[in-house]
Structure formats: C-alpha cells, structure tokens
C-alpha positions as CSV (number, residue, x, y, z in Angstrom):
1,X,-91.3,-91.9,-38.9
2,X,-91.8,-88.1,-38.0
3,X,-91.7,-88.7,-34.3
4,X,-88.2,-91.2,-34.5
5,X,-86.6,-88.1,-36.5
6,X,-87.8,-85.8,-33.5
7,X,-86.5,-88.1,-31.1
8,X,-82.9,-88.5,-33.0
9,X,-82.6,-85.1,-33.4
10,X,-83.1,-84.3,-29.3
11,X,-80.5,-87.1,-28.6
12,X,-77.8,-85.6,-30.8
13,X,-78.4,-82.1,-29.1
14,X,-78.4,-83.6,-25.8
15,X,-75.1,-85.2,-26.9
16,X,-73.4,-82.6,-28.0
17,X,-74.7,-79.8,-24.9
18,X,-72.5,-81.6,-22.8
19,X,-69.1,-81.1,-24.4
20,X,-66.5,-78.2,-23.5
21,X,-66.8,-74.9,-25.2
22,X,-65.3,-75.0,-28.5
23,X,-61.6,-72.6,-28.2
24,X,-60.9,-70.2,-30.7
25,X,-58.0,-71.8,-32.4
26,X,-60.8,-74.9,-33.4
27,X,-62.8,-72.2,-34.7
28,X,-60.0,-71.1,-37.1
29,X,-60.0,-74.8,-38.3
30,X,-58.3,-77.9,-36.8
31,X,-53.8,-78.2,-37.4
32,X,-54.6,-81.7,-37.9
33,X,-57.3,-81.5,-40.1
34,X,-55.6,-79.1,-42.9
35,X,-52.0,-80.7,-41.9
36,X,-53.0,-84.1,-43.0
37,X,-54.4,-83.0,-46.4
38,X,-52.2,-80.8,-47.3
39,X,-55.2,-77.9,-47.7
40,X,-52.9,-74.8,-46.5
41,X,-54.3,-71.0,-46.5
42,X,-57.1,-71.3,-49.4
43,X,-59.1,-73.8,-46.5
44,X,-58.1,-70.8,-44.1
45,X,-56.6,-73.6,-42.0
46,X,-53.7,-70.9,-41.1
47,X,-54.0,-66.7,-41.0
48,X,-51.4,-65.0,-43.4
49,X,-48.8,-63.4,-41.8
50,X,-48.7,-59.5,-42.4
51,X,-46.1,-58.0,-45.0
52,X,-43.0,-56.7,-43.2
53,X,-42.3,-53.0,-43.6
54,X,-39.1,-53.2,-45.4
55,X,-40.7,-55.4,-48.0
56,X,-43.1,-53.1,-48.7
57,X,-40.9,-50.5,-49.0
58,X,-39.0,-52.3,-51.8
59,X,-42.3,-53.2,-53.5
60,X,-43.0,-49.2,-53.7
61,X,-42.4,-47.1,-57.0
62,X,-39.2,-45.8,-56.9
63,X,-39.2,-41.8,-57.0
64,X,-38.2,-40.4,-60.9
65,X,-34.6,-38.7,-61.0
66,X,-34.7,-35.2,-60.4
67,X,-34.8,-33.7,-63.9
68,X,-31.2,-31.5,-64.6
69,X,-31.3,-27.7,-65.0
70,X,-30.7,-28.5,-68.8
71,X,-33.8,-30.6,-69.6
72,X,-35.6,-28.2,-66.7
73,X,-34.8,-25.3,-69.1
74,X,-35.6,-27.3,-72.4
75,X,-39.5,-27.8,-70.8
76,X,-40.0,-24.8,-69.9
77,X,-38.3,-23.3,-73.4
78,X,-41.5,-25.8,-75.3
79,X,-44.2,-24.7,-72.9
80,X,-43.4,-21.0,-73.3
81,X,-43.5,-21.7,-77.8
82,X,-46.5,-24.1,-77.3
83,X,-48.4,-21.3,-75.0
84,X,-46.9,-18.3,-77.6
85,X,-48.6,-20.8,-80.5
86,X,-51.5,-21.3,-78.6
87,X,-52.1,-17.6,-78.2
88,X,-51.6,-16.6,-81.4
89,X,-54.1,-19.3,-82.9
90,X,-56.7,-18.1,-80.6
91,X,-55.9,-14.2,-81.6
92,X,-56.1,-14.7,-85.3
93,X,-59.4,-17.0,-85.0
94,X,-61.5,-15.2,-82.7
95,X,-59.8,-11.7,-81.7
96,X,-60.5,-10.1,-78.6
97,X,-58.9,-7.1,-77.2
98,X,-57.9,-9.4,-74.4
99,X,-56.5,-12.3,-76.5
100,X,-55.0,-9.5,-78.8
101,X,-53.0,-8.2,-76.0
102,X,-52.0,-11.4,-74.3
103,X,-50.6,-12.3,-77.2
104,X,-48.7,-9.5,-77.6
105,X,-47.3,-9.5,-74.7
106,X,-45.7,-12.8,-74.8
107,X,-44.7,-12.1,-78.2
108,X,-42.7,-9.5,-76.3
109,X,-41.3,-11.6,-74.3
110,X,-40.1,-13.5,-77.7
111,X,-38.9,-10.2,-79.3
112,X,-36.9,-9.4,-76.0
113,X,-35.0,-13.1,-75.8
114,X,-34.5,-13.2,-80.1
115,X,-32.8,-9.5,-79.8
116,X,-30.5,-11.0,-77.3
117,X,-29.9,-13.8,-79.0
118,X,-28.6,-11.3,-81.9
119,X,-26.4,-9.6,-79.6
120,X,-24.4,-12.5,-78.3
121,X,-24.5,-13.8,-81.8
122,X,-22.2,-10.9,-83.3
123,X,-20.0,-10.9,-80.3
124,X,-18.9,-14.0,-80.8
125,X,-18.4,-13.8,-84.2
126,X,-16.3,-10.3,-82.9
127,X,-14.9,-12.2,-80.6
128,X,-14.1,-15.9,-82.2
129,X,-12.1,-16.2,-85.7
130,X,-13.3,-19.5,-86.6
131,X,-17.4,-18.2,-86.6
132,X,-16.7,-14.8,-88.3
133,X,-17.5,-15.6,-92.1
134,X,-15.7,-12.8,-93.0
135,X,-12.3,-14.2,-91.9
136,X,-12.4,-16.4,-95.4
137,X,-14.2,-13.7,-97.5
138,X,-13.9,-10.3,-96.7
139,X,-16.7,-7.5,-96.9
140,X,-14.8,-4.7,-96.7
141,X,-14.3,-3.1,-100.1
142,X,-10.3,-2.3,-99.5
143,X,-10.1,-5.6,-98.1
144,X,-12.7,-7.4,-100.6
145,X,-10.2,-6.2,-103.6
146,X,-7.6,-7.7,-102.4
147,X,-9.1,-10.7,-101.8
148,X,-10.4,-10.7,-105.6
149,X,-6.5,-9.8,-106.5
150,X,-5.4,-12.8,-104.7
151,X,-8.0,-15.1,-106.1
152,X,-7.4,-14.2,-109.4
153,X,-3.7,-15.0,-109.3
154,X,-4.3,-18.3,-107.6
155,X,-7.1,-18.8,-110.9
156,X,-4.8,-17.5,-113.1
157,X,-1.9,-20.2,-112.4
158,X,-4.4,-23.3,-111.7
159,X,-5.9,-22.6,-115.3
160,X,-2.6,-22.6,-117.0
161,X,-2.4,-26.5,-116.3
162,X,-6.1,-26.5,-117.8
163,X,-5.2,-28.1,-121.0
164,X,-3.0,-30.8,-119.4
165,X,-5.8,-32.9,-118.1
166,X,-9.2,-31.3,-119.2
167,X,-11.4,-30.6,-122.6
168,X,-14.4,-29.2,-122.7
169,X,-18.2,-30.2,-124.6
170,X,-20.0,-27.6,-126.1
171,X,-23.4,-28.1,-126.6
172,X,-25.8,-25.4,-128.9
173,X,-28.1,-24.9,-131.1
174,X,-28.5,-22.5,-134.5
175,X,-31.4,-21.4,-133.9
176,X,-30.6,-20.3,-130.0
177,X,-30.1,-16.3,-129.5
178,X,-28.0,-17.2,-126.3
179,X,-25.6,-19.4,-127.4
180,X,-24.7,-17.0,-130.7
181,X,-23.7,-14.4,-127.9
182,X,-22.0,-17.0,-125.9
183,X,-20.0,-19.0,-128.3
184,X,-17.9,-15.7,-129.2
185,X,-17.4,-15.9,-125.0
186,X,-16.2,-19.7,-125.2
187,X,-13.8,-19.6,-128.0
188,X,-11.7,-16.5,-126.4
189,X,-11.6,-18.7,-123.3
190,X,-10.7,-21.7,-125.0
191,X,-8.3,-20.1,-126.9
192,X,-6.6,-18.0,-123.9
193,X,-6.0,-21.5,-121.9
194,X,-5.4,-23.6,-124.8
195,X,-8.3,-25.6,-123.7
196,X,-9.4,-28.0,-126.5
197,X,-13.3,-27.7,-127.0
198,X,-15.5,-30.2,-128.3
199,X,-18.6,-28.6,-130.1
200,X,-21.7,-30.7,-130.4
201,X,-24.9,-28.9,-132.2
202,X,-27.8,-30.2,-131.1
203,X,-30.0,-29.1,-133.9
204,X,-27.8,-29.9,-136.6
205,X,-27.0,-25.9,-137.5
206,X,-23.6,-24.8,-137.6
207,X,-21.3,-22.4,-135.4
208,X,-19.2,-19.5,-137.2
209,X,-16.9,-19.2,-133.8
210,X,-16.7,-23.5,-134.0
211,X,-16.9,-24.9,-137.6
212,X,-15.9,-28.2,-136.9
213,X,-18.7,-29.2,-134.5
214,X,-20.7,-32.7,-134.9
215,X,-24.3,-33.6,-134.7
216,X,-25.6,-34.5,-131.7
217,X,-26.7,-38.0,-132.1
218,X,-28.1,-38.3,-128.8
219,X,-24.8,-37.9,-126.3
220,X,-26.4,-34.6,-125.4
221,X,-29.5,-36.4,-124.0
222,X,-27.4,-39.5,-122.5
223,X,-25.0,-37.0,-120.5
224,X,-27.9,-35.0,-119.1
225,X,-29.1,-37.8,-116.9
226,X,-32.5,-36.4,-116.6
227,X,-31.8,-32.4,-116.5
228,X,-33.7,-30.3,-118.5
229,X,-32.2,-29.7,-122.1
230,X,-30.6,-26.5,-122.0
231,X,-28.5,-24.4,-124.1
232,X,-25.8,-23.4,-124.4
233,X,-24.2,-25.9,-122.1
234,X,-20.8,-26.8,-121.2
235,X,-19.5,-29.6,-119.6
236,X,-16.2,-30.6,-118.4
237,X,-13.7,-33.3,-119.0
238,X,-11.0,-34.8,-117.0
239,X,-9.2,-37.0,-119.4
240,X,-6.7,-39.0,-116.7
241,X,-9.9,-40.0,-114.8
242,X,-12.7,-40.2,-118.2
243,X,-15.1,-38.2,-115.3
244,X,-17.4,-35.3,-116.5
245,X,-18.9,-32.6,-114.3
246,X,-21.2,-30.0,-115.9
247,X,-20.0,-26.0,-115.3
248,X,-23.1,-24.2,-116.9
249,X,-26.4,-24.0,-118.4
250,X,-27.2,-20.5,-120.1
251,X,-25.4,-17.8,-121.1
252,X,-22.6,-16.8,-118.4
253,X,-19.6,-14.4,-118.9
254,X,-16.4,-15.7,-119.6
255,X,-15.2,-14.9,-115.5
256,X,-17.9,-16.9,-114.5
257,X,-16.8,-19.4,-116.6
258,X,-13.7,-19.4,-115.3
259,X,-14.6,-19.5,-111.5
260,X,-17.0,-22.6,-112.1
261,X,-13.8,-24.3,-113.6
262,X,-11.4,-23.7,-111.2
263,X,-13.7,-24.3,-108.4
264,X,-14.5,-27.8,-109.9
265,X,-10.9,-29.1,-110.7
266,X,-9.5,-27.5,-107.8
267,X,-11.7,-27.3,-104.8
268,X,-13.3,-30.1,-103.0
269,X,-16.6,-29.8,-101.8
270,X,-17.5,-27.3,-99.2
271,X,-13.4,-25.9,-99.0
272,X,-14.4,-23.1,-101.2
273,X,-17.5,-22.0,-100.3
C-alpha cells in the first residue's frame, strides 16, 4: 500500500510539472470561479478599489466655526475669575510669599477693571435720564423738599376719596404697650379722612380710643394666612372689590400710615418704587 501511495504521488507531480506557469491574475483567484458563486471581495476574488480623494475629503471632520470676539472675550473673562479663584484658594490654604503676591497681583488686575467699571457706570447715569435714579427721587435736599411737597399734595387729594371705597380692620390687644400708643395714632387718622375703622381685640380687652370693638373670634388668625400674629395690625378694605391688603404690623406713625395707604390703592406694583 505504502509503495502505490509513493508511486501516485510521483505521477501527479509529474503531471502537473508540465503545465504553463501559473499568471498572476489566477493567483488573485479565478473571474469564473467567484463569478459563478456569487463570493465577491470576502473570497478576495477581486482587489478593492482605493477611496477617491474627494470622498475622503467629505468623510473628514469639518473644522469648528471660528468663535466671535464676544464669546472670545466671555472665555477669557471665566479663565481670568477661575485662575483669580484658583489663586486665592491656594493663598489662604498654604501661604507663601510667592502665592501671596501672585495673588495679589491679579487681584490688581480685578481692582483696576471694577474701578473702571465704576467710572463708566456714573457717566452714564450723568449722561442717560432713564438710568439716573435720581431723575424719579431726588437727593438733593432743595430739590428732595420739593419733591416731598409735591408728594404730599398728590397724598393729600388721593386720601380724600379714602372713605368712598375703603375701611380699615384694626387688630390689638389690652394688654399690648404698642398698640395703647398707636391706637391714639389710628383714630386721628381715621378721623382726619373720615375713614370708617373696624376694631377687632384679639384678647378680648377693650380700647378707650375704639369702644365699640368686637372679639376676635378667630378672623384675626383666618386673615393672617400664616404670618406671624402681630399687633397692632391694620389691614385694608376695598369695599367695591371685597379684596384686603395688609398696610402694617407694629407701631408706625401716622405719615407712615398714610404712605402705605396711598401707595396700595393708588400705585401699581413697581410704578412707585
């Protein structure tokens, strides 16, 4: 058996000695071969073709927008604060002359850019009427009384309609030092605007300046709404729209009074203020 083997495996070398040299496109497989099966490039039966240029050109990340000057100079605004941070942190925890005086320095730098901030902050307000606080409420004294002249006249004339549409609660207590001085205070109000005033004592005691007030049977606690329970109070009442806004909490002079109140039924939010 071992010597027909030997003698098979001469013929077939003999047989195949004698064909043509084998060309380099059978070496990179036979057309026919991967054709007919359908093998394509995993059998290698065909080399892939190179990318073009322009394809990988599009494939390529395209380059970031250049940043503008505004978000340039917000970075470089954070880096300088983070460094300034950084520097101080490092000072106060482990001081060195060296760290100490860096810091300093760029603290400087801070100092420098907040002082002319400042400047160009009051020359606009110099230079622009509707930034200059002032405009609306003078500082000047000769100027600040005659704002207070005028304001009082335009108090004066709202309050005289005070009676036509509002009332006020009054909420104290016998046995409160506070409200005895400011119940005196009240009734001269009440009685120079003709404002009627509802009297409520909280402790049952009674008033010498309000004799007819009732016990509280707990109104005082319901219109609260969760603020602390202090007296005296006063709260006012629009009686065309049934709303109530309290005006104080403590003892207040009778001009203070008088501002909260015309403030509140005559001045919408943030137009007098």
């Amino acid at each position: 058996m071992i010597e027909f083997a030997t003698r098979a495996l001469c013929a077939c070398v003999l047989a195949f000695s004698g064909l043509a040299p084998v060309s380099a496109r059978t070496v990179d497989r036979d057309d026919l071969y991967c054709a007919e099966r359908g093998l394509g490039h995993w059998f290698y039966c065909s080399r892939p073709e190179p990318k073009p240029e322009d394809q990988e050109q599009d494939e390529a990340v395209p380059p970031a927008p250049p940043m503008s000057a505004e978000a340039a100079l917000l970075a470089e605004a954070e880096a300088f604060q983070r460094r300034l941070d950084e520097l101080r942190l490092m000072a106060a925890y482990a001081p060195t002359e060296e760290r100490v005086r860096e810091y300093q320095a760029m603290q400087w730098r801070a100092m420098e850019g907040a002082a002319l901030f400042s400047d160009f902050w009051r020359r606009n307000v110099w230079s622009d009427p509707a930034l200059d606080y002032s405009v609306r409420r003078p500082v000047a004294q000769y100027a600040r009384s005659e704002w207070i002249d005028q304001r009082s006249m335009e108090m004066t004339a709202d309050l005289a309609g005070l009676s036509e549409r509002y009332g006020l609660f009054y909420f104290y207590r016998s046995d409160c030092p506070y409200c005895a001085r400011f119940s005196p205070v009240l009734r001269y109000f009440a009685d120079s605007h003709g404002v009627e005033v509802r009297a409520v004592s909280v402790d049952g005691g009674p008033s010498p300046e309000f004799p007819d007030a009732r016990l509280d049977t707990g109104q005082f606690e319901l219109l609260l709404g969760g603020r602390e329970a202090v007296v005296p109070a006063v709260m006012l009442l629009n009686t065309e729209t049934n709303t109530t806004h309290w005006v104080s909490f403590g003892a207040i002079s009778g001009q203070e009074l008088a501002q909260r109140i015309f403030v509140t039924m005559s001045r919408e939010p943030g137009e007098d203020y």
